[in-house]
One Martini backbone bead per residue (centre of mass of N, CA, C, O) as a GRO file, in nm:
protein
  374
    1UNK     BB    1 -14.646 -13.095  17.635
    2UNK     BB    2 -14.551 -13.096  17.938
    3UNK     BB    3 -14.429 -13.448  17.937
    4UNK     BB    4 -14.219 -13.378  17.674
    5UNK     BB    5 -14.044 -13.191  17.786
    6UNK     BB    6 -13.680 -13.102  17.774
    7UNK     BB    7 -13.487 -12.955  18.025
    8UNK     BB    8 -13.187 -13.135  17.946
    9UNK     BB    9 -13.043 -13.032  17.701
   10UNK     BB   10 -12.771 -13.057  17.461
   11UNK     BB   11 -12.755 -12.894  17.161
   12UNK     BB   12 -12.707 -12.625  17.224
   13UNK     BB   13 -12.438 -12.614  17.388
   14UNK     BB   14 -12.277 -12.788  17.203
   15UNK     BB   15 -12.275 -12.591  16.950
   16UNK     BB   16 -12.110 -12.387  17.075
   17UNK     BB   17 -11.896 -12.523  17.125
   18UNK     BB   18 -11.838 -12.606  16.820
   19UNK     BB   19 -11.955 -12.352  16.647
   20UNK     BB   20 -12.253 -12.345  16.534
   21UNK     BB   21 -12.434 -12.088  16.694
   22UNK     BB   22 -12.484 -11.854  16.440
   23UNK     BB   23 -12.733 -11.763  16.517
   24UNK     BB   24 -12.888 -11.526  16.655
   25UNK     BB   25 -13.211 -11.606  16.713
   26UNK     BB   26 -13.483 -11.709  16.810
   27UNK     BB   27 -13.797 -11.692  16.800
   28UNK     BB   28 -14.125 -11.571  16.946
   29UNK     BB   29 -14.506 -11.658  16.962
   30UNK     BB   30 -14.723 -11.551  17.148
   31UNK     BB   31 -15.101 -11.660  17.157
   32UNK     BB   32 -15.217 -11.643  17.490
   33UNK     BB   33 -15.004 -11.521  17.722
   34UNK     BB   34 -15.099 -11.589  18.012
   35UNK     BB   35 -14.851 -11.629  18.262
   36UNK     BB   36 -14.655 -11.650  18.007
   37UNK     BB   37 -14.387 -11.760  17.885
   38UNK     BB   38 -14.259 -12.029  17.859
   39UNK     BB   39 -13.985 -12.181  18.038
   40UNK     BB   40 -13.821 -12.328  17.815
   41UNK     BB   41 -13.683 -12.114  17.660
   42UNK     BB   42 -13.492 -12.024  17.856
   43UNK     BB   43 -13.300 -12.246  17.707
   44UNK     BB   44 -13.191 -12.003  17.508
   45UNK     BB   45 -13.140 -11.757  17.651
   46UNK     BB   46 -12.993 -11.505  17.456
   47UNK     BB   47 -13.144 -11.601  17.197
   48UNK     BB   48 -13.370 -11.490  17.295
   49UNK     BB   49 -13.722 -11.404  17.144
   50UNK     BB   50 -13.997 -11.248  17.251
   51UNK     BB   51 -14.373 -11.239  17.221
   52UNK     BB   52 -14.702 -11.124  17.351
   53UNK     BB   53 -15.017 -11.187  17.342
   54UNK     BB   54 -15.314 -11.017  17.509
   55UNK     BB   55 -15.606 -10.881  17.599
   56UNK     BB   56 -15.543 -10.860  17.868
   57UNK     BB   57 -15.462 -10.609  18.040
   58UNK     BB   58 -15.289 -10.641  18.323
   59UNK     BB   59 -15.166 -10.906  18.248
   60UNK     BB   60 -14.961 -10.725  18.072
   61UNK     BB   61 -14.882 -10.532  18.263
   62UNK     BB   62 -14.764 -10.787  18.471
   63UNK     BB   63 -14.525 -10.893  18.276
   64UNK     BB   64 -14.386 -10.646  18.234
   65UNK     BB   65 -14.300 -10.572  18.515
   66UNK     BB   66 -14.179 -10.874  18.551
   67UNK     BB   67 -13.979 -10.811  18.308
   68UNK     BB   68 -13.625 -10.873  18.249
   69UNK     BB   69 -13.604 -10.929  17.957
   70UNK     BB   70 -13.569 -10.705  17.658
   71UNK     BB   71 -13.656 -10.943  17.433
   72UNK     BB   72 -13.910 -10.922  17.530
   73UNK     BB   73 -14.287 -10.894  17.527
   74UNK     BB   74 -14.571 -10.741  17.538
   75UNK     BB   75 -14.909 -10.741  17.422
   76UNK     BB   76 -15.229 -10.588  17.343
   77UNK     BB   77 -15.437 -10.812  17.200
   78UNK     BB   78 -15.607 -10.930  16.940
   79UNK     BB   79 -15.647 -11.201  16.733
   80UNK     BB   80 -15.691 -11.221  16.405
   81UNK     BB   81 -15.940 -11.200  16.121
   82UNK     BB   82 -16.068 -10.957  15.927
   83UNK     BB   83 -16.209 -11.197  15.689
   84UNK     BB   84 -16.435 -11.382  15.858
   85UNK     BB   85 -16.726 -11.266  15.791
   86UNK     BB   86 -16.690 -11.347  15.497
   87UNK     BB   87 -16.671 -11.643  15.502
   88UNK     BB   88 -16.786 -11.672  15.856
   89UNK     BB   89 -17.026 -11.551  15.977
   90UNK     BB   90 -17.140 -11.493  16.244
   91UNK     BB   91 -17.446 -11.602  16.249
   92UNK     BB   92 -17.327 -11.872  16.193
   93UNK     BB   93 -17.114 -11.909  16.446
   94UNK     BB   94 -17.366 -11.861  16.688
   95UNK     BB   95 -17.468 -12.083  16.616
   96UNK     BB   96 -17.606 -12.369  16.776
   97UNK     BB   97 -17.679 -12.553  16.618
   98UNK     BB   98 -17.441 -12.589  16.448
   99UNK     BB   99 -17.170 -12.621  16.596
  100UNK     BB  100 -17.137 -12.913  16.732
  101UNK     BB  101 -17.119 -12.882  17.037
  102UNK     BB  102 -17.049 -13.019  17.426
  103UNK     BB  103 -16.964 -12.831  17.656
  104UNK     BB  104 -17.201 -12.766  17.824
  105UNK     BB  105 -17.218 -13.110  17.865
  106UNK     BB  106 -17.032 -13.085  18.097
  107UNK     BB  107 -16.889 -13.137  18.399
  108UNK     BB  108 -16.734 -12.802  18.358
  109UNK     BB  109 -16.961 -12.678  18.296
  110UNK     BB  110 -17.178 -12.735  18.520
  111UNK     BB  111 -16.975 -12.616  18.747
  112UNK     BB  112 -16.952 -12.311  18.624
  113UNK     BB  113 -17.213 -12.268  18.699
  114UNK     BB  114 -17.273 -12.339  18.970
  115UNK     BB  115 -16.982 -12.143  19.083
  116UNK     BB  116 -16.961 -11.916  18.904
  117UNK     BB  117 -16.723 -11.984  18.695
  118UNK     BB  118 -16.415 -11.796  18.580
  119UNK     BB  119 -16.137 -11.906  18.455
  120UNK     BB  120 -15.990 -11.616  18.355
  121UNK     BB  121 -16.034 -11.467  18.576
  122UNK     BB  122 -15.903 -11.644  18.815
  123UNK     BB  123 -15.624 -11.728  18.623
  124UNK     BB  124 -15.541 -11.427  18.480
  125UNK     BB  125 -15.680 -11.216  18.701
  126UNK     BB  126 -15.694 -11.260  18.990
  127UNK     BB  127 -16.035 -11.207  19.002
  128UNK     BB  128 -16.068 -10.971  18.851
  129UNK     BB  129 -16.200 -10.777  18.652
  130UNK     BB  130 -16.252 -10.758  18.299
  131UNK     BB  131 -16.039 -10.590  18.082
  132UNK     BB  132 -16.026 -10.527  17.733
  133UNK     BB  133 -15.884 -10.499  17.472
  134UNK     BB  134 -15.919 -10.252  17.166
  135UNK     BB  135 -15.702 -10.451  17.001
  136UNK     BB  136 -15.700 -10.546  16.664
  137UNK     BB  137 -15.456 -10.780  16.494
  138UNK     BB  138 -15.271 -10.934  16.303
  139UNK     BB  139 -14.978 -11.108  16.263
  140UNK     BB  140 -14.890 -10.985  15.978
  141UNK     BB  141 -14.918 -10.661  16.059
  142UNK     BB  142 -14.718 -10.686  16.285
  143UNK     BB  143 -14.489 -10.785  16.119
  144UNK     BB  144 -14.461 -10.560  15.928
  145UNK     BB  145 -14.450 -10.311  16.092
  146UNK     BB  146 -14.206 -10.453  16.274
  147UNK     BB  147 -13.972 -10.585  16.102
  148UNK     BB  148 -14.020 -10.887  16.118
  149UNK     BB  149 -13.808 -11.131  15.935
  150UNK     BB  150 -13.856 -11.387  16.190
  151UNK     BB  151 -13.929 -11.664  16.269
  152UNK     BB  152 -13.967 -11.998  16.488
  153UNK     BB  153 -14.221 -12.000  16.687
  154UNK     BB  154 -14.576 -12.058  16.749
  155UNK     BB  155 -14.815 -11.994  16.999
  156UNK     BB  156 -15.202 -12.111  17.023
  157UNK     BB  157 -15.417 -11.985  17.275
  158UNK     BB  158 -15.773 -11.891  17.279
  159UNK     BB  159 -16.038 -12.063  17.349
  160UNK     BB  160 -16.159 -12.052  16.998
  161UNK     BB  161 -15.943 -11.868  16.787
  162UNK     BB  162 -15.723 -12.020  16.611
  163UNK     BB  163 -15.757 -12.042  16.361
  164UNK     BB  164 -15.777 -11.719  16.257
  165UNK     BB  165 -15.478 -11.698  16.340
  166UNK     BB  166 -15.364 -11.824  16.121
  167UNK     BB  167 -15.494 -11.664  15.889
  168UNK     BB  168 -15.355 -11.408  16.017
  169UNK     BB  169 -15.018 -11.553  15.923
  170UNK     BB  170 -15.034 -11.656  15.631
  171UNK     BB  171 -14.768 -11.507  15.551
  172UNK     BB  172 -14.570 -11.542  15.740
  173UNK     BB  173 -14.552 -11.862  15.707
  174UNK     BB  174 -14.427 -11.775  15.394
  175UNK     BB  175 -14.183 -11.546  15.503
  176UNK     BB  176 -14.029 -11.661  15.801
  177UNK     BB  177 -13.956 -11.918  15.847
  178UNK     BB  178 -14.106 -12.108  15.996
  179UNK     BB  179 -14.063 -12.432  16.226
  180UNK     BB  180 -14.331 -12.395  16.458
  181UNK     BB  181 -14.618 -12.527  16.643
  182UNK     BB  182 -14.859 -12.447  16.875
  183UNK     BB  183 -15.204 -12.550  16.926
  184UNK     BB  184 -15.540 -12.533  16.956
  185UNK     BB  185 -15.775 -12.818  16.938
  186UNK     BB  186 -16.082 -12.854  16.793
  187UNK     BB  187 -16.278 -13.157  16.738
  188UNK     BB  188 -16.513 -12.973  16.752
  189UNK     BB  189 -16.776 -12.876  16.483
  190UNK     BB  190 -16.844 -12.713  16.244
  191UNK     BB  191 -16.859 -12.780  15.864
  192UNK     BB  192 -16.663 -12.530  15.817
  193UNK     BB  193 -16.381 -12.408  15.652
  194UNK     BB  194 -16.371 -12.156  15.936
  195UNK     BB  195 -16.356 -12.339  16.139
  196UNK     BB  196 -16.262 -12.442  16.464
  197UNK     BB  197 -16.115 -12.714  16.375
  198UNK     BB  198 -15.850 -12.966  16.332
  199UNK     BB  199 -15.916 -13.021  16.054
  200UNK     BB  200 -15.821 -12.723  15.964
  201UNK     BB  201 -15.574 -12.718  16.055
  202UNK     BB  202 -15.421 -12.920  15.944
  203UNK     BB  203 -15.500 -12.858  15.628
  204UNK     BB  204 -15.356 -12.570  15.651
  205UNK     BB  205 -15.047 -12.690  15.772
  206UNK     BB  206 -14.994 -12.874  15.518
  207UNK     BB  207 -14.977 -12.677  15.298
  208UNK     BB  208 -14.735 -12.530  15.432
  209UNK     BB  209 -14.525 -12.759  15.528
  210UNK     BB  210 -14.631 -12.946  15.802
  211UNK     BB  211 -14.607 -13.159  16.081
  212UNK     BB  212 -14.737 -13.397  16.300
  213UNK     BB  213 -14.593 -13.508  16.610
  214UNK     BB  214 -14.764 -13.400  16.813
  215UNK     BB  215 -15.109 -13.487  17.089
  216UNK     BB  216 -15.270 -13.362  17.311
  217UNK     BB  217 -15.578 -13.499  17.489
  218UNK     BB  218 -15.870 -13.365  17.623
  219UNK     BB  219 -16.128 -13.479  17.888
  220UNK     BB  220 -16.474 -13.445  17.910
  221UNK     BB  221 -16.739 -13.502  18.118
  222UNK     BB  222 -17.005 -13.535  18.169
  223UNK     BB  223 -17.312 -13.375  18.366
  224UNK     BB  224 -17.443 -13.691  18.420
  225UNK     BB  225 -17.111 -13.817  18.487
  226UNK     BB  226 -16.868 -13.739  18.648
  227UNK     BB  227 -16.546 -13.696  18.659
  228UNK     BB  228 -16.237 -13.676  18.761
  229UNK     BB  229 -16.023 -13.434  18.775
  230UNK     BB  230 -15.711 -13.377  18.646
  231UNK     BB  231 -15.724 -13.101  18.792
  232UNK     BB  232 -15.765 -12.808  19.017
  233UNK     BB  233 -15.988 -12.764  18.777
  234UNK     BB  234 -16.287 -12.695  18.569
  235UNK     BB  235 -16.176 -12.910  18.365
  236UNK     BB  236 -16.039 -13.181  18.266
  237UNK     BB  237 -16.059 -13.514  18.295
  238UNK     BB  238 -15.990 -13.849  18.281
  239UNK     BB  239 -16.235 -13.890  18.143
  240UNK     BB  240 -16.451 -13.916  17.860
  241UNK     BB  241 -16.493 -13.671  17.587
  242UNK     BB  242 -16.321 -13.572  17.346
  243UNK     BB  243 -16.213 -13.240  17.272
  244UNK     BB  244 -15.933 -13.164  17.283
  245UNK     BB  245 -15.607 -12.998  17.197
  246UNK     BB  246 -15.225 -13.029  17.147
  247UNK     BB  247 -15.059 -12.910  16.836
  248UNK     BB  248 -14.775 -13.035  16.691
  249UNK     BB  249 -14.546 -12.837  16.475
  250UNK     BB  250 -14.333 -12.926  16.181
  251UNK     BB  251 -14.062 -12.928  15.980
  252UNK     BB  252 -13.967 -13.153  15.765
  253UNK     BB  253 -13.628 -13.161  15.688
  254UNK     BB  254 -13.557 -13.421  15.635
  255UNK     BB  255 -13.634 -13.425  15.397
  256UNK     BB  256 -13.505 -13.444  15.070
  257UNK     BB  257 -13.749 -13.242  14.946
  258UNK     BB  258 -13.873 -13.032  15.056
  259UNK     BB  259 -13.799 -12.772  14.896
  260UNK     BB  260 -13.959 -12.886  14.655
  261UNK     BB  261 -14.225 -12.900  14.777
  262UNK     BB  262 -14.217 -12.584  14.955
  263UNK     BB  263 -13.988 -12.368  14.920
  264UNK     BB  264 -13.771 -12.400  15.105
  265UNK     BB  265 -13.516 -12.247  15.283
  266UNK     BB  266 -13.230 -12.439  15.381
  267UNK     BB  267 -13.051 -12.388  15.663
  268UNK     BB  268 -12.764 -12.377  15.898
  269UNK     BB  269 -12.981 -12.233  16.134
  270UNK     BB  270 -13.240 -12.454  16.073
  271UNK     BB  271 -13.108 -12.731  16.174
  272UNK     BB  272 -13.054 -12.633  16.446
  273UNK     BB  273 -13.276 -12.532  16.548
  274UNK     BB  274 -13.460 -12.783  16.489
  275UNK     BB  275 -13.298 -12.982  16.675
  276UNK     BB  276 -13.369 -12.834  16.934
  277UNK     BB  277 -13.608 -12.835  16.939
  278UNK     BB  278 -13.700 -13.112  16.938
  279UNK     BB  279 -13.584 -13.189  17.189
  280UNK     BB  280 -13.703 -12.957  17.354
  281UNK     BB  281 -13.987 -13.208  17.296
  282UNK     BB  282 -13.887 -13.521  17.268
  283UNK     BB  283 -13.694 -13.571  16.963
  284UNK     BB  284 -13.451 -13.722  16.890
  285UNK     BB  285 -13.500 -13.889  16.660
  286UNK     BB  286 -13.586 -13.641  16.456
  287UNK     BB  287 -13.314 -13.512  16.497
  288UNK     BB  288 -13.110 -13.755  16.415
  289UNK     BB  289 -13.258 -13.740  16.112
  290UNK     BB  290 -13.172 -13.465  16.054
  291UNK     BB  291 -12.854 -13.465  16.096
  292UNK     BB  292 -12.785 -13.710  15.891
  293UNK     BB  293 -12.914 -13.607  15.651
  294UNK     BB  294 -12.744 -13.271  15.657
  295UNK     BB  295 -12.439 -13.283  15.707
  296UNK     BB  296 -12.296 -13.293  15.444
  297UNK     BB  297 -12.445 -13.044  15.294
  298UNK     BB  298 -12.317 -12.849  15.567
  299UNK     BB  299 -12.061 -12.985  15.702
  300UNK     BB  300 -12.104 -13.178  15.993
  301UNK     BB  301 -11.967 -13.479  15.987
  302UNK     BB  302 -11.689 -13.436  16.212
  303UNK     BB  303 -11.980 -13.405  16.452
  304UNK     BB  304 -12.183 -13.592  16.464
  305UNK     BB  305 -12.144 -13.812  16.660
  306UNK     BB  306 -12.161 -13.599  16.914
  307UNK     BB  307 -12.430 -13.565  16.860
  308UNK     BB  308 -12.547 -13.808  16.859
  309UNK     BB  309 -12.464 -13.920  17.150
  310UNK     BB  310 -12.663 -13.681  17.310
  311UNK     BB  311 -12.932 -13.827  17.201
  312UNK     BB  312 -12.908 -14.059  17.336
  313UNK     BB  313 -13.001 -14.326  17.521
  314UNK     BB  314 -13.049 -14.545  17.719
  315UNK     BB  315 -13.053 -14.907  17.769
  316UNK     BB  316 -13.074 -15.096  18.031
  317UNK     BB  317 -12.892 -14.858  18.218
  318UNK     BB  318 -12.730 -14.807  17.964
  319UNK     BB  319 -12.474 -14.594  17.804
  320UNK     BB  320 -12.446 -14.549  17.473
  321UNK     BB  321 -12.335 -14.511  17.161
  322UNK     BB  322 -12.494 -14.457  16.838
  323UNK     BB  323 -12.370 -14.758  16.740
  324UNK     BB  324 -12.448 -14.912  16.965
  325UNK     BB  325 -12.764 -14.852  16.941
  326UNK     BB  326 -12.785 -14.973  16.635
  327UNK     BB  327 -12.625 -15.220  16.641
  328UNK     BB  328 -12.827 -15.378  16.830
  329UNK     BB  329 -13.113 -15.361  16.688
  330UNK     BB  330 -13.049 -15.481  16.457
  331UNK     BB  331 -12.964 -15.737  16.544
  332UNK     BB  332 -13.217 -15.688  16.814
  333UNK     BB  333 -13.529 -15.575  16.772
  334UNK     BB  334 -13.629 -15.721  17.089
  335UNK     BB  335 -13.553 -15.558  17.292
  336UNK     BB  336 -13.731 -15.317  17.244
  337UNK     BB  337 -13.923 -15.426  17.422
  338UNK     BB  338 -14.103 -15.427  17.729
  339UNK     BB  339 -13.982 -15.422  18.009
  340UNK     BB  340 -14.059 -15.551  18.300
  341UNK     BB  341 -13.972 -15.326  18.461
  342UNK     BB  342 -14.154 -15.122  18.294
  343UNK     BB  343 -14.440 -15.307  18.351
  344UNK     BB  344 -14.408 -15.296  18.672
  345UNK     BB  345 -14.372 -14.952  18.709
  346UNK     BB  346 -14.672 -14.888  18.562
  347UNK     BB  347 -14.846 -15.065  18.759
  348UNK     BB  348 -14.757 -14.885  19.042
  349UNK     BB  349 -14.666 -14.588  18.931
  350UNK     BB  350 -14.721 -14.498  18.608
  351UNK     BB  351 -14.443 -14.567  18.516
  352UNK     BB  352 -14.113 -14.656  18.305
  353UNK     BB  353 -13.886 -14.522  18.398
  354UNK     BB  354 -13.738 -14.669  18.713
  355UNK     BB  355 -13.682 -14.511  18.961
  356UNK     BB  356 -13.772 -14.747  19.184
  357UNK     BB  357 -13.538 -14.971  19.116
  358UNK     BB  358 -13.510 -15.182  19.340
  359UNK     BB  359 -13.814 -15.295  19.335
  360UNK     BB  360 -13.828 -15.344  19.106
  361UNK     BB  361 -13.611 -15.549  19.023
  362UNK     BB  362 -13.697 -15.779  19.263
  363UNK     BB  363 -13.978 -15.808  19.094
  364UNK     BB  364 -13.833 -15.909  18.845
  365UNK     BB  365 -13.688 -16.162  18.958
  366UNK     BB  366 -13.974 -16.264  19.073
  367UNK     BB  367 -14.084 -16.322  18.778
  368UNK     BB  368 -13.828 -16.463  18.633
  369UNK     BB  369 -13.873 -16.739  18.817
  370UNK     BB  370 -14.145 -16.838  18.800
  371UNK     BB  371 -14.130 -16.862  18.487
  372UNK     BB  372 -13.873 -17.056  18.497
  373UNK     BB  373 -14.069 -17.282  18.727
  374UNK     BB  374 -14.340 -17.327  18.554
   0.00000   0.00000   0.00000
C-alpha cells in the first residue's frame, strides 16, 4: 500500500479544531512487526495506540530498546490458529504435491539457492543467527488476556501463515469493532479451505463483514528467465507470474444497511476514524461517501462542507471547493477523461502526477496544436 498511502491528511487536525475528534485512542495491531509499527500511523500522533508482534527475539528486544512511545510495544511470538492441525493437518499442509505453489521455481527462489541467502535473517535481523521465541498464542487470547476492548486496524504479514493468524483473531474481529485490516495475500496454494490462499482469506473476511478496497499484486518471473528485481532484494520482479499481494480490507459503513447487515454498531467514534483511516490510505471518495450517509444520522450536517472541501483534490491545476467539483462532473464528467498532460507526463516520466508542469506544458501545447493543423 506504500504507493497509496497520504502522508498529509486533512481530516485528523480538522476534527480537532472542530471538536469532533473525541475518541480515546486509534489501536493498532500488527502481527509480524519486524522493522517496527508503519510510519503512517505516527500521524495519529497522541492518539495513538499499538502492539506488535513478531518471533524475532532480538528484533522485539532491539524495538522496544529504539521505542520511545509509551502506548506503543512489542511482544515475542508467533501468532496461530491452535486448532489448525486438525482442520488442516501438518502431514498435509507439508505435502509439497498439494501445495500447488511455484516459488521455488522463480528467479528470488533460485537466487535465494545461488547466494544462500536468508531474507529474514538478512533484513530483519541484521545478518545474526535466528532466535525464535517459544511463545506461541492466538490474537484472540491475548487481546481477552490483556482486557483490550477495542482493535481499530489490524497488519498481518507473516511470509506464509496469514490466514491462521485471521482464524485466531475470529472472536477479536467480532467483538472489539475492528475497522480495517491490510493482510498479505498469496495467490497460489493448496484447494483446501484453511490454506493461506487470497481466495480463503477474501471469503472469511467478507462473512465478517469487510470489503476489498485496494490490492497490491506482486509479481516473480520464473528462475528459467529471470527479469529484472523491482528492488534491491532478491524478492519480486518487474514482470513475471504473479505470486502474492498485500490486500487492504475495511468496512464498508457508508452502506446504509450496514447495520442490518452485520450487526454492527455503528458510533459517531468509528465513522471519525474510518474517514480517517480511508483519507491516510487515498481513499479520498470512499471518506467523501462516509461523510455524506452519516452526517445527519450523526449530526455533522454544519460542518460536512469544510470536511468535504479538505477531502476534495485540485482537478486541472485548481483547487475547486467540493460542490465546485461535482457541480463541474455533473455537467460535464468527459472533462474527466485523462488530460494530455497527464499521458504526457506518463509516458517520459512514470507517473501523471505533472510535477514537471512546464516541460509537460509546453509538449502538450505542441501536441494540441499539431493536432490542431492535422
Amino acid at each position: 500500500m506504500a504507493n497509496t498511502i497520504n502522508y498529509s491528511p486533512r481530516l485528523p487536525k480538522l476534527f480537532k479544531d472542530l471538536g469532533m475528534d473525541t475518541y480515546k485512542s486509534l489501536f493498532v495491531v500488527d502481527v509480524g512487526a519486524s522493522g517496527g509499527i508503519h510510519d503512517r500511523w505516527n500521524l495519529f500522533g497522541e492518539k495513538l495506540e499499538a502492539i506488535g508482534f513478531d518471533p524475532l527475539i532480538s528484533e522485539v528486544e532491539r524495538l522496544n530498546k529504539l521505542n520511545a512511545n509509551p502506548k506503543i510495544k512489542y511482544e515475542e511470538g508467533f501468532i496461530v490458529y491452535k486448532d489448525l492441525d486438525k482442520h488442516y493437518p501438518q502431514e498435509l499442509r507439508n505435502n509439497h504435491v498439494s501445495m500447488y505453489g511455484s516459488y521455488e521455481r522463480t528467479s528470488s527462489g533460485k537466487a535465494a539457492q545461488v547466494k544462500s541467502y536468508n531474507y529474514v535473517q538478512e533484513h530483519f535481523n541484521a545478518g545474526k543467527a535466528l532466535v525464535y521465541s517459544e511463545n506461541f498464542f492466538e490474537i484472540d487470547d491475548y487481546v481477552k488476556e490483556n482486557n483490550i476492548p477495542g482493535i481499530d486496524f489490524i497488519k498481518i504479514d507473516t511470509d506464509g501463515h496469514d490466514f491462521p493468524v485471521l482464524l485466531g483473531s475470529e472472536k477479536t474481529l467480532n467483538n472489539c469493532n475492528v475497522l480495517g485490516l491490510e493482510v498479505e495475500a498469496q495467490f497460489h496454494g493448496a484447494p483446501h479451505p484453511y490454506a493461506n490462499t487470497f481466495s480463503n482469506i477474501d471469503q472469511f473476511l467478507r462473512s465478517k463483514g469487510f470489503t476489498l478496497f485496494n490490492l497490491d499484486s506482486y509479481f516473480y518471473s520464473r528462475g528459467a528467465l529471470p527479469a529484472e528485481f523491482l528492488y534491491t532484494i532478491l524478492a519480486q520482479t518487474v514482470t513475471g507470474h504473479i505470486q502474492w499481494g498485500e490486500a487492504l480490507y475495511f468496512r464498508d459503513l457508508a452502506d446504509k444497511n450496514y447495520s442490518q447487515k452485520f450487526n454492527f454498531p455503528i458510533t459517531l467514534d468509528k465513522i471519525i476514524k474510518l474517514a480517517c483511516l480511508f483519507e491516510l490510505h487515498g481513499l479520498n471518495d470512499c471518506a467523501a461517501e462516509l461523510l455524506i450517509n452519516r452526517a445527519e444520522e450523526f449530526g455533522f450536517t454544519k460542518h460536512l462542507d469544510v470536511l468535504l472541501d479538505a477531502l476534495t483534490p485540485s482537478f486541472r491545476g485548481k483547487q475547486l471547493t467540493y460542490k465546485e467539483y461535482i457541480k463541474r462532473f455533473d455537467k460535464n464528467p468527459e472533462e474527466w477523461f485523462p488530460s494530455i498532460e497527464g499521458k504526457i507526463n506518463e509516458r517520459l516520466f512514470g507517473d501523471a502526477s505533472g510535477k514537471r508542469g512546464i516541460l509537460v506544458k509546453l509538449l502538450s501545447c505542441g501536441y494540441k496544436l499539431l493536432k490542431k493543423f492535422k
